[in-house]
C-alpha positions as CSV (number, residue, x, y, z in Angstrom):
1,X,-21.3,-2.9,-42.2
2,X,-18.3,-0.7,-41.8
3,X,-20.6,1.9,-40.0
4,X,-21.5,-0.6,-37.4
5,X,-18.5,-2.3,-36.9
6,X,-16.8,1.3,-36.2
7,X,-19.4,1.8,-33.8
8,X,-18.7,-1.3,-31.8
9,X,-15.4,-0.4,-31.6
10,X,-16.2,2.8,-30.2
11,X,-18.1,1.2,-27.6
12,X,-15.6,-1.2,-26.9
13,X,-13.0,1.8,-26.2
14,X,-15.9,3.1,-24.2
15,X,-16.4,0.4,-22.1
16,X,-12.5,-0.1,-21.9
17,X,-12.1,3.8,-20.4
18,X,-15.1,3.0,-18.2
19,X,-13.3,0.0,-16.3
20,X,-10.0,1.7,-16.1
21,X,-11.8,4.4,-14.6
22,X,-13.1,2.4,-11.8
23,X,-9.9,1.6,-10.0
24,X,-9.5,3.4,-6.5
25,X,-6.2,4.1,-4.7
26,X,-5.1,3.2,-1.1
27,X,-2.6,4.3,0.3
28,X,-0.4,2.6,3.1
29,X,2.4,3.3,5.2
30,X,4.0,-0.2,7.4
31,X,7.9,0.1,7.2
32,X,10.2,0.2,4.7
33,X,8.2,0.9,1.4
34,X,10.7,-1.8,-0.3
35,X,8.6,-4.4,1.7
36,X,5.3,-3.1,1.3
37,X,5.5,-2.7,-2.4
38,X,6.5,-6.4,-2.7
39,X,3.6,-7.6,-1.0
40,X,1.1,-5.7,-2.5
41,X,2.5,-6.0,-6.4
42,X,1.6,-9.6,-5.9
43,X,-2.3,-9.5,-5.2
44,X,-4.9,-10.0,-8.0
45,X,-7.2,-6.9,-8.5
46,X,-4.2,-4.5,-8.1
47,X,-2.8,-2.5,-11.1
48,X,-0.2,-0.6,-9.8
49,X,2.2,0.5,-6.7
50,X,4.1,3.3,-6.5
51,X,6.6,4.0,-3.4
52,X,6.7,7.5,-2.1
53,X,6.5,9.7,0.8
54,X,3.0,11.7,2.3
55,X,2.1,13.1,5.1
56,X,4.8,15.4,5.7
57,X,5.7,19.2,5.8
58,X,8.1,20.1,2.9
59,X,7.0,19.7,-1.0
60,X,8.8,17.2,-3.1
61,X,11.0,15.5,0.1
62,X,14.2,13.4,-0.7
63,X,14.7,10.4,0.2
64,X,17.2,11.6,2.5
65,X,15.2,14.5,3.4
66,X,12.7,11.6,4.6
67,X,15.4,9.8,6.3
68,X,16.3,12.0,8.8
69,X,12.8,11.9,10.3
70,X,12.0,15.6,10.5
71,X,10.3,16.2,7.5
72,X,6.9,14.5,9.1
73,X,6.8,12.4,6.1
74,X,6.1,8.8,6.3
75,X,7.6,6.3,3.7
76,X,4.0,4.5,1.9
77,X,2.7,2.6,-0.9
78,X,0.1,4.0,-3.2
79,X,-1.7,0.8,-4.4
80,X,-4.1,1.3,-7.1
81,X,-6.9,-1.5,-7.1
82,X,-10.1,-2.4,-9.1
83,X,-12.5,-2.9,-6.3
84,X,-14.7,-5.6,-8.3
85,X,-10.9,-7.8,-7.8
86,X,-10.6,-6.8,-4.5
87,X,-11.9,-4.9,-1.6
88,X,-10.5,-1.9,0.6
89,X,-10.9,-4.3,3.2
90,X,-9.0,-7.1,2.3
91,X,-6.6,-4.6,1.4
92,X,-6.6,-3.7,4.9
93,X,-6.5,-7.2,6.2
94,X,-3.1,-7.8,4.3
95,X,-2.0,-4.2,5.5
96,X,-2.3,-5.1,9.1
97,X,-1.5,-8.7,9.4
98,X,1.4,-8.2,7.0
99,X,3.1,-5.8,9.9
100,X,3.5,-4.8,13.6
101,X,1.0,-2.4,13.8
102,X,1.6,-2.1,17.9
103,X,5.2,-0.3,17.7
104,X,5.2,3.1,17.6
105,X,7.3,4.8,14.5
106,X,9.2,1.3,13.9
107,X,9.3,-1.5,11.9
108,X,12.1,-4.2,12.8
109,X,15.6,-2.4,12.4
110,X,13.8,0.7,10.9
111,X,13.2,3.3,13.8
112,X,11.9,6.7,13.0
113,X,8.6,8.2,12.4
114,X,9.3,7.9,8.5
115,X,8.5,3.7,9.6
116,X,5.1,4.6,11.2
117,X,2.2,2.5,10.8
118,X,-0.6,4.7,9.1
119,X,-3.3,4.7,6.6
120,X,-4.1,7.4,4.6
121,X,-7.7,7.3,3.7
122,X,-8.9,8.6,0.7
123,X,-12.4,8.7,1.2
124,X,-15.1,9.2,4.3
125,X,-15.4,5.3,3.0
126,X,-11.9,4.2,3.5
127,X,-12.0,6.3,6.8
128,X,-15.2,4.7,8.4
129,X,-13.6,0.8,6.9
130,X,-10.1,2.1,8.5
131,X,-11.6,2.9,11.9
132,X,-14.0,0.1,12.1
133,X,-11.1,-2.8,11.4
134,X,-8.6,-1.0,14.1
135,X,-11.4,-0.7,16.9
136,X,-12.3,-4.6,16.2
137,X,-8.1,-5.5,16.5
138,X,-8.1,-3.7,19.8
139,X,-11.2,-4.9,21.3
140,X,-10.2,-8.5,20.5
141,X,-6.5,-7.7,21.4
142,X,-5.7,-9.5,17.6
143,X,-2.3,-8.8,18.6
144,X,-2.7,-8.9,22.2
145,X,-1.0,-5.0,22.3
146,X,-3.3,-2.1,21.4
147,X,-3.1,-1.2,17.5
148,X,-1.0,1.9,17.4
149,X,-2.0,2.6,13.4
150,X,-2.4,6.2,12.3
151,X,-5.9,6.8,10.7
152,X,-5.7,9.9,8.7
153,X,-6.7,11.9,5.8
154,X,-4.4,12.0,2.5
155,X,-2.0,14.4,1.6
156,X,0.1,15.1,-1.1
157,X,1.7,11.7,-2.6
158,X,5.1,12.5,-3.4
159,X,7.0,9.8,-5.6
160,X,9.9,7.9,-4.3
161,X,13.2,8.0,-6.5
162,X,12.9,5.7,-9.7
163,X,15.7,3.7,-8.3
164,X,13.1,2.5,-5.2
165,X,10.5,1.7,-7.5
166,X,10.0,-2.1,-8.0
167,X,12.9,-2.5,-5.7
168,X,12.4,-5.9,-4.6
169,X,12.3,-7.2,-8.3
170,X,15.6,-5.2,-9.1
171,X,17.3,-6.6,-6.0
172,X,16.1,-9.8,-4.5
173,X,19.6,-11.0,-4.0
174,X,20.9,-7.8,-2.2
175,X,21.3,-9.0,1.8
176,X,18.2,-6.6,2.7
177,X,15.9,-8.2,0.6
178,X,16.8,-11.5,1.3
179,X,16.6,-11.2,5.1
180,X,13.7,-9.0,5.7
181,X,11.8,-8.5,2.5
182,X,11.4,-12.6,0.8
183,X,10.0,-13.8,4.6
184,X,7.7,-11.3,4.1
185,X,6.3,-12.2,0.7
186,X,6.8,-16.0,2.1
187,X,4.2,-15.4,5.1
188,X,2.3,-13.4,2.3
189,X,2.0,-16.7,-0.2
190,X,1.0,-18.8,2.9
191,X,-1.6,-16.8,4.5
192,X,-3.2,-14.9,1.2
193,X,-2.6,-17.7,-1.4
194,X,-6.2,-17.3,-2.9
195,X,-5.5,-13.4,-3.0
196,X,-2.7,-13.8,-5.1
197,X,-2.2,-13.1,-8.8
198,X,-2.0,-16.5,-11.1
């Protein structure tokens, strides 16, 4: 009896490992990372979000580094999901209608290519699902402006600071957050209510 139930166990951890395995990360740039992170913290299916900086020339950028808008990078959300929860695309749906994704290198206030509006695909999948969704937004004119979204491959993920991580939960009352970030998870809680962790 002891022999068995220590191999059920095992199995169990197994089985455990297996699922954990199974996540896949996407990877997002739209505007201030404090936003983004916010949004996507909040929808069932994904396990983490990290804030950081990709597609850039330097290793290991500041945030100031990044801030000055010459290092290339672009400030981006690493979301890590469990596809059985939820899909790349509906990832991709909250991505674009949770943004402009017509303005070129800005986001409200936030002007610079560090704002851009790109996805960073991590497979030939995510590529094919990237560049299918954005050539249906333009042909229907979704946003009756051409989709301006960069569509490219990853790079190195650099982690933001600790202090931008979770941001929004940290801060909510800072003036930032209140004005630009809570609208956003507002809109987010209207249009994607069923998405939404219980």
């Amino acid at each position: 009896m002891k022999y068995l139930t220590t191999m059920i166990l095992i199995l169990l951890a197994f089985e455990g490992a297996d699922a954990q395995s199974k996540t896949q990360k996407a990877t997002f740039g739209m505007g201030c990372f404090w936003c983004s992170e916010a949004l996507f913290d909040r929808l069932e299916g994904v396990t983490a979000v990290r804030s950081g900086y990709e597609g850039g020339a330097i290793p290991n950028p500041s945030y100031e580094d990044v801030c000055t808008g010459t290092t290339g990078h672009a400030e981006v959300i690493e979301v890590t999901y469990n596809p059985a929860k939820i899909t790349y695309d509906e990832l991709l749906e909250v991505f674009w209608k949770s943004h402009d994704p017509t303005t070129l290198n800005r986001q409200g206030a936030d002007v610079g290519t560090q704002y851009r509006s790109v996805v960073f695909y991590n497979s030939p999948e995510q590529k094919a699902t990237a560049d299918k969704y954005k050539a249906e937004l333009n042909k229907t004119m979704a946003f009756g402006k051409p989709v301006v979204t960069e569509i490219t491959k990853a790079q190195p993920f650099y982690v933001a600071e600790s202090y931008h991580q979770d941001y929004f939960a940290k801060n909510s009352n800072q003036p930032y957050c209140r004005l630009v970030v809570q609208p956003k998870i507002e809109k987010l809680e209207k249009i994607f209510k069923a998405k939404l962790k219980k």
